[in-house]
C-alpha positions in Angstrom: 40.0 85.7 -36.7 41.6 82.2 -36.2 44.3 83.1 -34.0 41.4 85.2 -31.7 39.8 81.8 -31.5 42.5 79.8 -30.8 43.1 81.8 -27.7 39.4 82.0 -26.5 39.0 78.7 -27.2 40.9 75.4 -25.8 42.3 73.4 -28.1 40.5 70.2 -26.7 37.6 71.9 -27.7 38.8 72.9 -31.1 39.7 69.2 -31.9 36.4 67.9 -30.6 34.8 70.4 -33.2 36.9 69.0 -36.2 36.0 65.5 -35.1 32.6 66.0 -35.3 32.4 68.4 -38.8 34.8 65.3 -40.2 32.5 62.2 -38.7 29.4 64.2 -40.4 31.3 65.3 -44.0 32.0 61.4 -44.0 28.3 60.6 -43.1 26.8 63.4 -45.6 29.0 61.7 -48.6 27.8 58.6 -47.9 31.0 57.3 -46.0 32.9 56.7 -50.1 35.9 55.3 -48.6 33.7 52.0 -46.9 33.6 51.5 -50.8 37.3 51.4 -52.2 40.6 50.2 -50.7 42.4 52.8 -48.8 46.0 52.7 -48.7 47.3 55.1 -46.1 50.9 57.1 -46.5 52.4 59.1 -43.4 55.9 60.0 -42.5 58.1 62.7 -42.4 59.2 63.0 -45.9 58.6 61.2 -49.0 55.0 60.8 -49.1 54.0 62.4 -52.0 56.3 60.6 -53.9 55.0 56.8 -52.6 51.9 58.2 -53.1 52.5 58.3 -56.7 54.8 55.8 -57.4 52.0 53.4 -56.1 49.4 55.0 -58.2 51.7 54.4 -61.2 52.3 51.2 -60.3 48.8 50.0 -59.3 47.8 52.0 -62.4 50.3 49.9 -65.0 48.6 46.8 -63.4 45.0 48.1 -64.2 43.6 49.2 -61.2 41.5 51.8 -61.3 43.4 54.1 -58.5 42.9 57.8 -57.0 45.5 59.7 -55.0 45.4 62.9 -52.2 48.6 64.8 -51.6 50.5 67.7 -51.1 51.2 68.0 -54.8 48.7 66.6 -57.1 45.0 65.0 -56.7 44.5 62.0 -59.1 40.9 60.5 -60.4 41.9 57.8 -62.2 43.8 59.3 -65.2 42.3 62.7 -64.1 45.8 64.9 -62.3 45.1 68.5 -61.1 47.2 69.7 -58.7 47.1 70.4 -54.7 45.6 73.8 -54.5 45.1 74.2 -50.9 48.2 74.6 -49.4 47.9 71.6 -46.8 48.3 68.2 -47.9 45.2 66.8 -46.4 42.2 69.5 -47.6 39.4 70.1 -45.4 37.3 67.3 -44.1 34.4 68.1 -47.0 36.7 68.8 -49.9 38.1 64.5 -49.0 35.4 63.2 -48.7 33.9 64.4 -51.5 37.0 64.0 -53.5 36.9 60.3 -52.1 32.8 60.1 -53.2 33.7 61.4 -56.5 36.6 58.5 -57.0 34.1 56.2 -55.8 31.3 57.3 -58.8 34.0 57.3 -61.2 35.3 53.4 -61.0 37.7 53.8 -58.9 39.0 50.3 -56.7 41.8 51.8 -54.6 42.7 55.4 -53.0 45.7 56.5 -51.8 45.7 59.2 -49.3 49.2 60.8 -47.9 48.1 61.3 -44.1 50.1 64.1 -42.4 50.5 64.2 -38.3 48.7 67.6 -38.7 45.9 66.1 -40.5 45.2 63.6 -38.0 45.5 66.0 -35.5 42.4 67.8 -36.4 40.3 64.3 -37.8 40.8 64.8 -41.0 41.4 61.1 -41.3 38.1 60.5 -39.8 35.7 59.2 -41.3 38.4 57.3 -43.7 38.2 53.3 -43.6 42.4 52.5 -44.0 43.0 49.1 -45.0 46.9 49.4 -45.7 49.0 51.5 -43.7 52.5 52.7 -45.2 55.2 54.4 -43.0 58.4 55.9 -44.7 60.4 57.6 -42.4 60.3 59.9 -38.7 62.4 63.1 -38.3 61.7 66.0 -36.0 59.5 68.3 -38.2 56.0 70.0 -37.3 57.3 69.7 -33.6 55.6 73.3 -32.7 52.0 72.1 -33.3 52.4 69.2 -31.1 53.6 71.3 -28.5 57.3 70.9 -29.5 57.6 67.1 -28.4 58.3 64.5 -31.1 57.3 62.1 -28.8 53.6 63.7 -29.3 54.5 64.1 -33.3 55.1 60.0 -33.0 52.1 59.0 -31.2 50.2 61.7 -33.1 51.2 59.6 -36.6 50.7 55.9 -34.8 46.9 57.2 -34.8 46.5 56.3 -38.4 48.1 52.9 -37.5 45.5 52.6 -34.4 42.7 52.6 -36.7 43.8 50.5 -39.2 42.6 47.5 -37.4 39.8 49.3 -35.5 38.0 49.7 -39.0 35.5 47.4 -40.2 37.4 44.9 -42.7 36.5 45.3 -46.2 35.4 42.2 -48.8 37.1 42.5 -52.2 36.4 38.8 -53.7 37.3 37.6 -50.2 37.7 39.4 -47.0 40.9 42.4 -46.9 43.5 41.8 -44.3 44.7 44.7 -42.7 48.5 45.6 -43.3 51.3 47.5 -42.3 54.4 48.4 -44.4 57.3 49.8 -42.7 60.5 51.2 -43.4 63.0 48.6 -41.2 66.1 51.6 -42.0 64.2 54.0 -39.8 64.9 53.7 -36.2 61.2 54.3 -35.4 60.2 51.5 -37.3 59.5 49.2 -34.6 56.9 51.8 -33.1 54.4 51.6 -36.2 54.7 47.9 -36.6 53.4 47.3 -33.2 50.1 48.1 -33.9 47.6 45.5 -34.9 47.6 44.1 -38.5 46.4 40.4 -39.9 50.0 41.4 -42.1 53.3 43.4 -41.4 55.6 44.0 -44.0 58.8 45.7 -44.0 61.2 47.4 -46.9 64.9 48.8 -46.7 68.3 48.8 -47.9 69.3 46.8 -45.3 69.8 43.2 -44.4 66.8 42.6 -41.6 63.7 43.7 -44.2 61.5 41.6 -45.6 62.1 43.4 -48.8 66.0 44.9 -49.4 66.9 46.5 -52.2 70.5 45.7 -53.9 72.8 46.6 -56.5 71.7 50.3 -56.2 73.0 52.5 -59.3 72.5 55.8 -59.6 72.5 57.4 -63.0 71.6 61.0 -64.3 67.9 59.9 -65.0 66.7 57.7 -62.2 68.2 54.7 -60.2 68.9 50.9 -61.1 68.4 48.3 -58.2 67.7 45.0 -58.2 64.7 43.1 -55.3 65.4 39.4 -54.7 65.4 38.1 -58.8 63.8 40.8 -60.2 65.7 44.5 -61.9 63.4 47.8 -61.4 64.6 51.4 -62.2 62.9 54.9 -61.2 62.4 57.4 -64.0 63.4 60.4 -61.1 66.8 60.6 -60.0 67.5 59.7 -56.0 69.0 56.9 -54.1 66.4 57.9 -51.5 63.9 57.0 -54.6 64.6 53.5 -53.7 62.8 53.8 -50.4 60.1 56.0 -52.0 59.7 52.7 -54.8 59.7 49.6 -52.7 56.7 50.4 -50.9 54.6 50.2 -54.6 56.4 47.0 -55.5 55.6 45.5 -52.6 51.2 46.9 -52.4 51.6 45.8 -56.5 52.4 42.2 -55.3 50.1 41.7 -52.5 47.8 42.8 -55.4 49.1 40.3 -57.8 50.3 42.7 -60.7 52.9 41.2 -63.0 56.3 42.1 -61.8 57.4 43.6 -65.5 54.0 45.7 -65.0 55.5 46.8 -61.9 58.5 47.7 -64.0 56.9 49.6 -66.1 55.3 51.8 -63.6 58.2 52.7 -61.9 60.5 53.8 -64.8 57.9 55.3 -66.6 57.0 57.7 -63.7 59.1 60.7 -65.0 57.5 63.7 -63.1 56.0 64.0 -59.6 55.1 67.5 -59.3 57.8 69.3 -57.6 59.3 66.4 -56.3 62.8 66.8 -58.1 60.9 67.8 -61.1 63.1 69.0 -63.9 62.7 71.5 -65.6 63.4 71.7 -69.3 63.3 75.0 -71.0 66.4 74.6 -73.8 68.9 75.8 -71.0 72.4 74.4 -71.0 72.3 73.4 -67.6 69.5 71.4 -65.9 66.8 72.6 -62.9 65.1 70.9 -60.6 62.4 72.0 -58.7 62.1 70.4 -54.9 59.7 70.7 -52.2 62.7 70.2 -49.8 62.4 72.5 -46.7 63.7 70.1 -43.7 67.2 68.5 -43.2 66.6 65.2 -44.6 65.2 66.2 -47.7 67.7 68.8 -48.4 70.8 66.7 -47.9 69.5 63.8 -50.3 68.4 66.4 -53.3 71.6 68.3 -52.6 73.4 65.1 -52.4 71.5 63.4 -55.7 72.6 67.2 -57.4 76.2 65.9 -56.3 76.0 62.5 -57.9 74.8 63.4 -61.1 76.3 66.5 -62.2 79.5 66.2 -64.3 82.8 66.7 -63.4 83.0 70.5 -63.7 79.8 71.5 -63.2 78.6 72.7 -59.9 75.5 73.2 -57.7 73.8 76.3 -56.9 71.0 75.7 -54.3 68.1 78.0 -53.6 66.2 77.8 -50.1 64.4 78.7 -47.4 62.0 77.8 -44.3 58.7 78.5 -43.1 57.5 81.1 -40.4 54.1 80.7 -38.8 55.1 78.7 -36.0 57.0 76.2 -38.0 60.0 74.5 -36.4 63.0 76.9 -36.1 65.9 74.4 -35.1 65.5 73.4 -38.6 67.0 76.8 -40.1 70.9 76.2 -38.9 70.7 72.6 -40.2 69.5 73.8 -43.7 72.2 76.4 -43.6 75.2 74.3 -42.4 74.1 71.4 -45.6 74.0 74.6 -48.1 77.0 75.5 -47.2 78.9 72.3 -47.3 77.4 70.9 -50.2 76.6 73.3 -52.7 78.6 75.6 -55.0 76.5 78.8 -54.6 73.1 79.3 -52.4 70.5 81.7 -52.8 68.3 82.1 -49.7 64.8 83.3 -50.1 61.0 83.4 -49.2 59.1 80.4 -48.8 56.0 81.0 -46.4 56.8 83.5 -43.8 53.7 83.6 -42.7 53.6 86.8 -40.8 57.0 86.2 -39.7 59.5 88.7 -40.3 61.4 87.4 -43.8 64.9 88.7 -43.0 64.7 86.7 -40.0 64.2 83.8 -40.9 66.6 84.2 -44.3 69.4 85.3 -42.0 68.7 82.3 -39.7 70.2 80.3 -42.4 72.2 82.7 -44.0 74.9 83.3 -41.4 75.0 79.5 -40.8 76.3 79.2 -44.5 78.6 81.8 -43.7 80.3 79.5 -41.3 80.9 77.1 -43.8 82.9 78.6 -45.9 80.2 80.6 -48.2 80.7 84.5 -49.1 77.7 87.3 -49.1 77.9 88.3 -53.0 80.0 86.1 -53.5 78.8 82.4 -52.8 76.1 83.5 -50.9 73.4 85.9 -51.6 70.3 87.1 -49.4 67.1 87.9 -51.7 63.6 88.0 -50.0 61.5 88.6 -52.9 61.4 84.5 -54.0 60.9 86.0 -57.9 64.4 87.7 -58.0 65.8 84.8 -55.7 65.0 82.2 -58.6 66.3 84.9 -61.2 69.7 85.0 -59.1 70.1 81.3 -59.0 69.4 80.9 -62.5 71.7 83.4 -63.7 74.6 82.3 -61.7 74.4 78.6 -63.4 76.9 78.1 -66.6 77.0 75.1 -69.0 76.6 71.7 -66.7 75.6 73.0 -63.5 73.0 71.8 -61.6 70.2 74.6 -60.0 68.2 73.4 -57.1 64.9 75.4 -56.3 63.8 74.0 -53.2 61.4 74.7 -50.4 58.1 74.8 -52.2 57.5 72.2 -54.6 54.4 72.3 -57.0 52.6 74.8 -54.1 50.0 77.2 -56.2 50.9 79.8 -53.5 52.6 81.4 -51.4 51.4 83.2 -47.4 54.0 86.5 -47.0 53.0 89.3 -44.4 50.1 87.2 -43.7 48.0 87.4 -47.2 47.9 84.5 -49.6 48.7 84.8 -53.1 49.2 82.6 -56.3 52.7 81.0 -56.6 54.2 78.6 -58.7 57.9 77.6 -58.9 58.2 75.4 -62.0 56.0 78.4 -63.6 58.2 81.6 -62.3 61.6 79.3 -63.3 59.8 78.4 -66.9 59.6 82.9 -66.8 63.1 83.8 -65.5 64.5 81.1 -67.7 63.2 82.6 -71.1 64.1 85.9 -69.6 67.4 85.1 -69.5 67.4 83.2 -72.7 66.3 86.4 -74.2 69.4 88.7 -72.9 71.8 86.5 -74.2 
């Protein structure tokens, strides 16, 4: 019924009817987000995890904080997961999510705002008061009519409105601020926009705030910010840029920098966000929501780091159909094939896309680099026998990388939806083969 629409109806028209259902959802709650801080997330990848390394952090300093994302929904001390497959829910379910924070005590929300979301007003309606960009990639090209330029601009809206909005008084009157990643080439772009305070974070030299001393160990990663030492509880250099921005919020909100340091190490899961998973196996699994170049490079690269000497990696993946952004297939092949011991390719959301397609699309990339069908490389649609395949290929010290899906409670094949949970399926495959030994 959607797609008939679609193609009846012009998008412009489309849009214009999303504005108005998420200016009214907004009204009908009683506009809840006029009554908490807002802090804003968008980028390409590592949202969900700033999202929840600044509730942890804003948490160990005492605010009372709720979080939206792609994986988990946070009131306060209240976590459920993300059960409806987009990051930003419809413009109701936020809004009331945001009116319930508001009832419940809490002072700040954090909301990871996708270019998608914006795109049909689901921000709307929200009153941003800090604005947080991570990082810009080409992904999600095809619904902004394959231009990253349009994907850009389509993100800067968030930005826009930051300063548009009415300011908010907390004791005294809330600046408006942007915090940027200075590393990312499109930096520059977001901190253009109006702000009473801009901010920027990196490894780098020309940041406000540059991380140093980076160590990486087998639990999480050591760095150091001007005087002070932090460490992450999750494995990942690229953890570091996922961190700073919650030191940074935590200071403009005056918590304690070993509060601070608490927070950070003693976030130890972010669902399916290199989530390990630990069943009594003698080798270790994470589960990653992976599915774009970036991503996969730094969790196959982190798998690298911390595995011991002879262990190896076996990766599972796979990409998107529905429209989603093709080019990305050969990239995701050519790093599974260069970096990792043994890949399993498999569903993730083909949407009603054709599944050997899209697994072949990476598939015969990995070929080129150097991988083997049955031998290093193996071709399983059915995402169930996929993960059983990757499991059972992994011997004492390797390292098993589910990727694609994350914490996602389901999964779209032939066009029909149906429940679906990685961490739950490996928790299954790994007791089965616990059992045959």
């Amino acid at each position: 019924m959607k797609k008939v629409i679609r193609k009846i109806i012009p998008e412009r028209i489309i849009l214009l009817y999303h504005y108005f259902v998420a200016s009214f959802a907004a009204f009908y709650c009683g506009f809840p987000s006029k009554k908490m801080i807002i802090i804003g997330v968008t980028g390409t990848k590592g949202k969900t995890s700033t999202v929840n390394f600044i509730w942890n952090t804003l948490t160990e300093g005492g605010y009372k904080t709720g979080i939206i994302s792609t994986a988990n929904i946070k009131i306060g001390e209240k976590d459920f997961l993300n059960k409806y497959h987009m990051t930003m829910p419809g413009r109701f379910t936020i809004q009331k999510f945001l009116s319930r924070m508001v009832k419940e005590g809490c002072e700040i929300c954090i909301v990871e705002t996708t270019s998608e979301g914006i795109k049909q007003h689901r921000h709307s309606g929200i009153y941003y008061d800090i604005a947080v960009f991570t990082n810009l990639s080409p992904e999600h090209l095809p619904s902004h009519g394959g231009s990253f330029e349009k994907y850009k601009k389509t993100k800067g809206k968030m930005f826009k409105n930051l300063f548009a909005c009415p300011k908010k008084i907390r004791n005294k009157e809330m600046e408006k601020i942007i915090i940027a990643n200075k590393d990312n080439k499109h930096a520059d772009y977001f901190m253009h926009f109006n702000a009473d305070k801009k901010i920027t974070f990196g490894l780098k030299e020309k940041a406000d705030f540059v991380a140093r001393n980076i160590e990486e160990t087998k639990q999480g990663v050591r760095f150091n910010l001007k005087e002070n030492h932090f460490q992450t509880g999750i494995p990942g250099i690229f953890n570091v840029y996922n961190a700073l921005p919650a030191i940074i919020i935590c200071q403009l909100f005056q918590v304690k920098e070993d509060l601070i340091a608490k927070g950070l190490l003693r976030l130890k899961v972010i669902p399916g966000r290199m989530e390990e998973m630990h069943e009594g196996q003698n080798f270790r699994v994470f589960v990653d929501y992976a599915h774009e170049k970036e991503s996969m490079g730094n969790v196959l690269k982190t798998a690298g780091n911390i595995k011991n000497d002879n262990g190896k990696v076996i990766v599972l993946l796979g990409a998107e159909g529905g429209g989603r952004d093709k080019s990305k297939r050969p990239d995701m092949g050519e790093l599974a094939g260069k970096m990792a011991d043994s890949v399993v390719v498999s569903n993730v959301d083909p949407y009603e896309d054709d599944p050997t397609e899209i697994a072949e699309d990476i598939a015969v990339v990995a070929e080129k680099f150097g991988k083997k069908r049955e031998e290093s490389l193996f071709v399983i649609e059915d995402r169930r026998l996929g993960i059983r395949k990757a499991l059972s290929l992994a011997k004492e010290n390797d390292i098993v990388l589910i990727t694609g899906k994350g914490a996602e409670q389901s999964m779209i094949v032939d066009g029909k939806e149906f429940p679906w949970d990685d961490r739950e399926v490996v928790k299954e495959e790994i007791e089965n083969i616990k059992g045959t030994v």
